[in-house]
C-alpha positions as CSV (number, residue, x, y, z in Angstrom):
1,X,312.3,214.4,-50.6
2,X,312.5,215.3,-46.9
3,X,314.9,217.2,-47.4
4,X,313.1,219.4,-50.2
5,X,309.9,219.6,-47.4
6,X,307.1,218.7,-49.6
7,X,304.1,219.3,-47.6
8,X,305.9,221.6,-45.1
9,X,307.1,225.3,-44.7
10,X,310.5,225.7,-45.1
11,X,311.9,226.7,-41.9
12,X,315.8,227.3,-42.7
13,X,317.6,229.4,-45.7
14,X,319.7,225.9,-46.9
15,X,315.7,224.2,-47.3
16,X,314.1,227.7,-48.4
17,X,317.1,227.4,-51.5
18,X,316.4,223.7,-52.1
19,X,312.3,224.6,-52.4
20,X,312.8,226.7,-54.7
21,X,314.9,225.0,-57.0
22,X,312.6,222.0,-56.8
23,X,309.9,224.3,-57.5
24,X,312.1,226.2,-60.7
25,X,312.5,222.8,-62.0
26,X,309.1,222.4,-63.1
27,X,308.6,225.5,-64.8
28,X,310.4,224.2,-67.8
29,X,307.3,222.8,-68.6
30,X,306.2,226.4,-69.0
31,X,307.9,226.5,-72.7
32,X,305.0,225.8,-74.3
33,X,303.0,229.0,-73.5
34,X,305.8,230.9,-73.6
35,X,306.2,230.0,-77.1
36,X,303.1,231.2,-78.1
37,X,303.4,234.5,-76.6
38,X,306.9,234.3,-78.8
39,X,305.5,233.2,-81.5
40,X,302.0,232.6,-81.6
41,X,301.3,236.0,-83.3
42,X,299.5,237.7,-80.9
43,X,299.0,241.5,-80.9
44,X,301.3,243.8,-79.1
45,X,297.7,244.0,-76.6
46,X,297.5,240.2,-76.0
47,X,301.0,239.4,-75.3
48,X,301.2,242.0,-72.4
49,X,298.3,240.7,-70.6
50,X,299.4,237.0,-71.8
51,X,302.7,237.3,-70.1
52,X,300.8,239.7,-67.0
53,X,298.4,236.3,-66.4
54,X,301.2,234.0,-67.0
55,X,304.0,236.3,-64.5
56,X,300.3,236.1,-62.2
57,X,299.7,232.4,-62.5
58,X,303.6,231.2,-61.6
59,X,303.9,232.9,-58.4
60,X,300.6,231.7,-56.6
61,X,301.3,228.9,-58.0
62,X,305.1,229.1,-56.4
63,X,303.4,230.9,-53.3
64,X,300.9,227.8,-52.7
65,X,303.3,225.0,-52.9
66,X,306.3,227.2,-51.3
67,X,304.4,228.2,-48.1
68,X,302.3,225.1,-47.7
69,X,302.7,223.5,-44.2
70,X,300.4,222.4,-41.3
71,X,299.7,225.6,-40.2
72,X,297.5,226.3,-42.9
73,X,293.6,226.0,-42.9
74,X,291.9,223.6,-45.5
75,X,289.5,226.1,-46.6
76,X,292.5,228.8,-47.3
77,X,294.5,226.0,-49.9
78,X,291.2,225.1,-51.6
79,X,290.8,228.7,-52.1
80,X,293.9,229.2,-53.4
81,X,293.5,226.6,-55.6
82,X,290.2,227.6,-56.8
83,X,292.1,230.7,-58.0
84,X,295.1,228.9,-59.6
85,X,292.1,226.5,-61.6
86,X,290.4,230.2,-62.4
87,X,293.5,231.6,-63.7
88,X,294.1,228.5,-66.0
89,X,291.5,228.2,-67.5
90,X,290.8,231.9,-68.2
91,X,294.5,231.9,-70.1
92,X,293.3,228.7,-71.9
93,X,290.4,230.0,-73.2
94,X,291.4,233.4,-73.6
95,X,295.0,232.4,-75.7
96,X,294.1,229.0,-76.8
97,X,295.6,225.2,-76.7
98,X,298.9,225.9,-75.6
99,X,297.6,227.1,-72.4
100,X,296.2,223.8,-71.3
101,X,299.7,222.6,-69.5
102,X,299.1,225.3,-66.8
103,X,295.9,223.1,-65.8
104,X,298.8,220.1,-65.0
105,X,300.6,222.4,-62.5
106,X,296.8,223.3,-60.8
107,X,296.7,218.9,-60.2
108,X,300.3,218.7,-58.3
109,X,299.7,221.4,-56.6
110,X,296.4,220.1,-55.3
111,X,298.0,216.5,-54.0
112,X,300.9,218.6,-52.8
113,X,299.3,221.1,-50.7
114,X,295.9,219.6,-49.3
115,X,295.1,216.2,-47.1
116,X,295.4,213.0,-49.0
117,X,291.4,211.9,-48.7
118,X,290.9,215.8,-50.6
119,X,293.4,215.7,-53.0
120,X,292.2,212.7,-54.5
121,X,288.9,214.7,-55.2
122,X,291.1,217.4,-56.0
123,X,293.4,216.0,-58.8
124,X,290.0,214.6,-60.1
125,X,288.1,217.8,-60.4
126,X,290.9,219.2,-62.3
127,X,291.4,217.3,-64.7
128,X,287.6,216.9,-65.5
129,X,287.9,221.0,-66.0
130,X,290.8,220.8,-67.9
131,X,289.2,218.0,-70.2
132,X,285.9,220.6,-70.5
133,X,288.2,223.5,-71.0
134,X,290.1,221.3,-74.1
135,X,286.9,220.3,-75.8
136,X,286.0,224.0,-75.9
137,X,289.3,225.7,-77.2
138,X,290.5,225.2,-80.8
139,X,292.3,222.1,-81.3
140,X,292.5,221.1,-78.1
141,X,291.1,217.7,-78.2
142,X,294.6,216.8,-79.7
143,X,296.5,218.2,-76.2
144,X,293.8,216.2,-74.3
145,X,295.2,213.1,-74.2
146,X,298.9,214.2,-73.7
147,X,297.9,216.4,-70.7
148,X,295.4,214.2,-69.4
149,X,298.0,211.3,-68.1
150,X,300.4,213.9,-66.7
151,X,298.0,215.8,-64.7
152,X,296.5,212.7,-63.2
153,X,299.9,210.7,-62.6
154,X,302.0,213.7,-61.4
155,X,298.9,215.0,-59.0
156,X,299.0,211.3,-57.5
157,X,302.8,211.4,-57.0
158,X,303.0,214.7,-55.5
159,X,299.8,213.5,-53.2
160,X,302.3,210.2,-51.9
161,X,305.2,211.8,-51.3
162,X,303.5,214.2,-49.7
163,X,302.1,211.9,-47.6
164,X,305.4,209.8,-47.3
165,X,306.9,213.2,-45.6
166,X,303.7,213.5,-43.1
167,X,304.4,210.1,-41.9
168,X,308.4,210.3,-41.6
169,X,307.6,213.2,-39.5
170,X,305.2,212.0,-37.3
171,X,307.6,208.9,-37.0
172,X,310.6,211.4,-36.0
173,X,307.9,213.1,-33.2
174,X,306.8,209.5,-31.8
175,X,310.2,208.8,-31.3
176,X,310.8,212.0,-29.7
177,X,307.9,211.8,-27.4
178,X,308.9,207.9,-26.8
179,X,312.9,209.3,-25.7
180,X,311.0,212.2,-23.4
181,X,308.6,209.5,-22.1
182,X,311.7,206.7,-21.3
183,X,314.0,209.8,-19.6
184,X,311.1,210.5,-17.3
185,X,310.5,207.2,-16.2
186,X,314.7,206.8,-15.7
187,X,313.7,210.4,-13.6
188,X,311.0,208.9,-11.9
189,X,313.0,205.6,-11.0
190,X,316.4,207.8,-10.0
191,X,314.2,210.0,-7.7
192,X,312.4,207.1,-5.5
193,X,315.5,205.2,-4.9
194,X,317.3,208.1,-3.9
195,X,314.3,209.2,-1.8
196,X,314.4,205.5,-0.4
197,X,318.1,205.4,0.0
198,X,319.2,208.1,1.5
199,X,316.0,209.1,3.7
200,X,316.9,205.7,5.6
201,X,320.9,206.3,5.5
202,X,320.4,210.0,7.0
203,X,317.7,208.9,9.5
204,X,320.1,206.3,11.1
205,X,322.9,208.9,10.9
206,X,321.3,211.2,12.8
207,X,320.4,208.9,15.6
208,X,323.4,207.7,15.8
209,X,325.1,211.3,16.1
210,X,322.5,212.2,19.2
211,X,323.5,209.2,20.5
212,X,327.1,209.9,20.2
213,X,326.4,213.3,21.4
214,X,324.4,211.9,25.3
215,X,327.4,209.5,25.2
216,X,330.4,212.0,25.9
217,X,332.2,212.9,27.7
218,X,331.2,210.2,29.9
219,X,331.4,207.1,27.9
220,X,333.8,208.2,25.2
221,X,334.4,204.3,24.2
222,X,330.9,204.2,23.0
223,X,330.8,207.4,21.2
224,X,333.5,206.1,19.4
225,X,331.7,203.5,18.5
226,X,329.1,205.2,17.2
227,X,331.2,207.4,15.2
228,X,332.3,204.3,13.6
229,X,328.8,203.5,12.9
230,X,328.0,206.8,11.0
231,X,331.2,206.7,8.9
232,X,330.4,202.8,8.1
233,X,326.5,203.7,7.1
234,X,327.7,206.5,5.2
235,X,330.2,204.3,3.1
236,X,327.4,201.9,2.5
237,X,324.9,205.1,2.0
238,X,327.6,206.3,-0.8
239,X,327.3,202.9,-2.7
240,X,324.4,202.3,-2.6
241,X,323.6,206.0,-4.1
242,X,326.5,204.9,-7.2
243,X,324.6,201.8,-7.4
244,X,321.4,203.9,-8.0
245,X,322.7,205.9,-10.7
246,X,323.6,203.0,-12.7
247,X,320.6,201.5,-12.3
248,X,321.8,198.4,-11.0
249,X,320.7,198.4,-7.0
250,X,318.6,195.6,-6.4
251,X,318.0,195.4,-2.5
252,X,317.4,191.9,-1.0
253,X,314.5,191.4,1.6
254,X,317.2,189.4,3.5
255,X,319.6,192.6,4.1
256,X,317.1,195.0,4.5
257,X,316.0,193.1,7.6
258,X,319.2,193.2,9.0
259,X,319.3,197.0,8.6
260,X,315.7,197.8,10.3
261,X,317.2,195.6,13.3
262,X,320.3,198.2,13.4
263,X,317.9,201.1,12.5
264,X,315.2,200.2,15.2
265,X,317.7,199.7,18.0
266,X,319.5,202.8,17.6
267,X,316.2,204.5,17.5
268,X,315.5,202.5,21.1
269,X,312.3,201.0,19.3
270,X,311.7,197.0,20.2
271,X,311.9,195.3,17.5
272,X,310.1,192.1,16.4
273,X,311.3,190.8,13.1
274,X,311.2,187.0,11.8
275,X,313.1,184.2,13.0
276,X,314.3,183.7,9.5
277,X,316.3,186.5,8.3
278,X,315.9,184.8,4.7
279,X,311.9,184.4,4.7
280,X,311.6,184.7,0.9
281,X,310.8,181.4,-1.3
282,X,313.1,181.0,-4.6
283,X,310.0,180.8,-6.7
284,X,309.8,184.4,-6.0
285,X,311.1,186.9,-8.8
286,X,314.0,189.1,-8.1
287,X,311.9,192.1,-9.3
288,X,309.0,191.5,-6.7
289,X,311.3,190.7,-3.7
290,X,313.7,194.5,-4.6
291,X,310.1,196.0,-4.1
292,X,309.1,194.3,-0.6
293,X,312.6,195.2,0.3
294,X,312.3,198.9,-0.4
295,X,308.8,199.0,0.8
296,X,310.3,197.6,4.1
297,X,313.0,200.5,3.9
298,X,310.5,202.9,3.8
299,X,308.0,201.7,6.7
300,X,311.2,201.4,8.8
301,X,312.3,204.4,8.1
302,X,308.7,205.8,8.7
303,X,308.4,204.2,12.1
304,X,312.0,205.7,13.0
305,X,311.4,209.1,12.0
306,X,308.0,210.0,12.6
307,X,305.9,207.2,15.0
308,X,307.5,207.7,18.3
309,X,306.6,204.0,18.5
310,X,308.3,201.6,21.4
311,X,307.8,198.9,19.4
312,X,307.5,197.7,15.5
313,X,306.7,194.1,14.6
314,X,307.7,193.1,10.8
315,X,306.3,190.0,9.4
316,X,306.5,188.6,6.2
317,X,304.1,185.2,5.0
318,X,303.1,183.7,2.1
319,X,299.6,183.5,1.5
320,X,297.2,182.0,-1.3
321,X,294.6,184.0,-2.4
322,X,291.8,184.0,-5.3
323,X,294.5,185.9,-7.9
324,X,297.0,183.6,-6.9
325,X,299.7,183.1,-4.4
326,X,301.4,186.3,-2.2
327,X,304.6,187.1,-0.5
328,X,303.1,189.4,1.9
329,X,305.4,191.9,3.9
330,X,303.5,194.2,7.1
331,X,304.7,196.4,9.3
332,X,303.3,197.7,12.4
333,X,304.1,200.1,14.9
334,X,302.4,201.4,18.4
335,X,303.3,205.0,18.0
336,X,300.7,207.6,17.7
337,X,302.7,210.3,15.4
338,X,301.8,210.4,11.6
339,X,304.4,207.8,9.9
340,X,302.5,207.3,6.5
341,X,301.4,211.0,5.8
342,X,302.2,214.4,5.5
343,X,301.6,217.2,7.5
344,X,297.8,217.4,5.9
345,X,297.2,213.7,6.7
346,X,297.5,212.3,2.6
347,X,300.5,210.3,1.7
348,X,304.1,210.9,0.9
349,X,306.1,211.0,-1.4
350,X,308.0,208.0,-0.2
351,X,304.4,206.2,0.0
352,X,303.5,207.4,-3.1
353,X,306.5,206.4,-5.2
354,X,306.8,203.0,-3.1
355,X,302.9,202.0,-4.7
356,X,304.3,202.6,-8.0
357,X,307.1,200.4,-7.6
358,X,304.9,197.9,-6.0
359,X,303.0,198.4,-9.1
360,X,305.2,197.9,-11.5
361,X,306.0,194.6,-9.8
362,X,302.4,193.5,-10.0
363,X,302.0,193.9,-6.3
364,X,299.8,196.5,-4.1
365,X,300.5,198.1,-0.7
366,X,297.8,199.2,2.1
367,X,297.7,201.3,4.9
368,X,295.9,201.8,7.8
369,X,295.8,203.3,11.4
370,X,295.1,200.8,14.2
371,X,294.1,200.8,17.5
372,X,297.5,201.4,18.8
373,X,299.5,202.7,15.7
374,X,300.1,202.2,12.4
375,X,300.3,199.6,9.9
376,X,301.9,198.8,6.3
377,X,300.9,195.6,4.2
378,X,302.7,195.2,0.7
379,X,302.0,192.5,-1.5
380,X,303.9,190.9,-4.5
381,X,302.8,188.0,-6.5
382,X,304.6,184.6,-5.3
383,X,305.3,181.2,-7.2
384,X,303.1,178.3,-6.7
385,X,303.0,177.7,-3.5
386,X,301.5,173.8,-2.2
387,X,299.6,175.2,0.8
388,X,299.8,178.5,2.7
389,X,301.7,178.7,5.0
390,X,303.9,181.2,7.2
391,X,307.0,181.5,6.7
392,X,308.0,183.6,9.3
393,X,306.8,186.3,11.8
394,X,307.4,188.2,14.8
395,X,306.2,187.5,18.2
């Protein structure tokens, strides 16, 4: 039935061919006042305007059903169909019994072409007419009751699988929207950890290639050095970007320490990190400790770009509070540049996307200026935890 587009315009030649057979098939029904124009014995007069009302009735009949779709207004089918009921029962009454069938095509077009909670009204009215238009004509009582069933039964199909098309549609655009929806969320998620990635790759590349720079000629030993740094972070920078793209990077909070170390002292900022290099508790999910660990990617990265902080002190502690127990991650920095923000003092995008993942995660992140810098808290729910306690911190 889909593929016939009850309910809809046809919008290709193969479905404009297949409505219109579907729609030809029905008109055999159509023998019955053709046969009395045949041979009902008509004058020469009366068959020409029979066969005029009839050639009249079939194609806005064929014109309603054909060109029905969603563009249409309510009020323009009901119209139509007001003229369809007027031109049946005008040839019923005019040419007698035989012309009561056309009043069956008036109900299935009514459930195909308008809303279900009308066409039920619709169907209804018809056939009431058509019953009132029976008892008037000659003989038509006898027609009644083999007309009645048809109009009501074949109104009510055409209304359901009319209906049955709306919904596989609306189906096919939910899943649609539901693909678009998933794709820009795999966007979304491919665009922060590339933001996160390689902003933190580049930014220790670049301090180590001034470095290398101020090193020669003098101390060509150590430039080398460096230059082995850069090609090493690049490697990782490379994997970790693959990684991305399949979706599988999951950054530890333990690794990501060691890299603001490296990070911090190549900038020449003093860094105070925890004694324990491994601070998180195993009750804590994977999920919540790969956002700490970018959101301490980020603030490092920050602090090493845009602080011109001497010093940055990373903590991390687990907390109870009222909504349960916390793995909280802050870091804080004495520089007086604009770390957090852009240019116009509202956050990045790095800060931006790094809330969402903290989000996501069921955790939150703040930030605040201090006294003498800046400062980043993120928080991720924990597993029960006894007491609180700190795990670790810097001095």
């Amino acid at each position: 039935m889909s593929s016939v587009g009850i309910g809809q315009r046809p919008a290709t030649p193969k479905r404009r061919v297949m409505k219109s057979l579907w729609i030809g098939v029905w008109l055999v029904y159509l023998g019955a006042p053709v046969g009395d124009l045949l041979h009902g014995g008509h004058s020469t007069g009366v068959r020409v305007l029979g066969w005029l009302g009839l050639a009249v009735f079939v194609a806005w009949y064929a014109a309603l059903v054909f060109r029905t779709g969603r563009g249409e207004t309510t009020r323009l089918v009901v119209a139509s169909l007001a003229v369809l009921a007027a031109q049946a029962s005008v040839l019923a009454l005019s040419l007698g019994r035989e012309w009561l069938v056309l009043f069956v095509y008036v109900s299935t077009s009514s459930g195909a072409a308008l809303p279900l909670r009308m066409s039920r009204w619709a169907i209804a009215a018809t056939s009431a007419l058509m019953s009132a238009v029976a008892l008037t004509v000659p003989g038509g009582h006898s027609y009644l009751a083999s007309l009645l069933v048809p109009a009501l039964l074949g109104g009510a199909a055409m209304a359901g699988v009319r209906q049955l098309v709306r919904t596989t549609i609306e189906l096919r655009e939910a899943r649609a929207t539901v693909a678009q929806l998933a794709a820009n969320e795999e966007r979304l998620r491919l665009a922060r950890d590339l933001h996160d990635l390689l902003g933190h790759s580049l930014s220790l590349i670049t301090l180590k290639s001034e470095l290398a720079g101020r090193m020669l000629p003098d101390h060509p030993e150590k430039a080398a050095q460096q230059v082995a740094d850069i090609e090493q972070v690049s490697r990782q920078a490379l994997v970790d970007v693959r990684e991305a793209v399949s979706g599988y990077r999951r950054p530890r909070l333990a690794g990501e320490l060691a890299g603001a170390q490296v990070a911090l002292a190549a900038a020449g900022i003093t860094a105070a990190l925890p004694p324990d290099l491994d601070p998180v508790p195993a009750d804590v999910d994977e999920e919540a400790e790969s956002a700490l660990a970018w959101a301490l990617r980020e603030a490092v990265t920050n602090v090493v770009r845009h602080s011109g902080a001497r010093r940055c002190t990373v903590e991390v502690l687990s907390r109870q509070t009222l909504g349960g127990p916390v793995l909280e991650l802050s870091v804080e920095d004495d520089g007086s540049g604009n770390g957090s923000a852009g240019t116009s003092g509202t956050p990045g995008n790095g800060l931006t996307g790094l809330a969402e993942r903290l989000e996501k995660a069921g955790g939150s992140l703040e930030t605040s200026r201090t006294k003498h810098g800046f400062r980043l808290v993120a928080r991720v729910p924990a597993g029960t935890a006894s007491t609180p306690a700190d795990v670790g911190s810097g001095s």
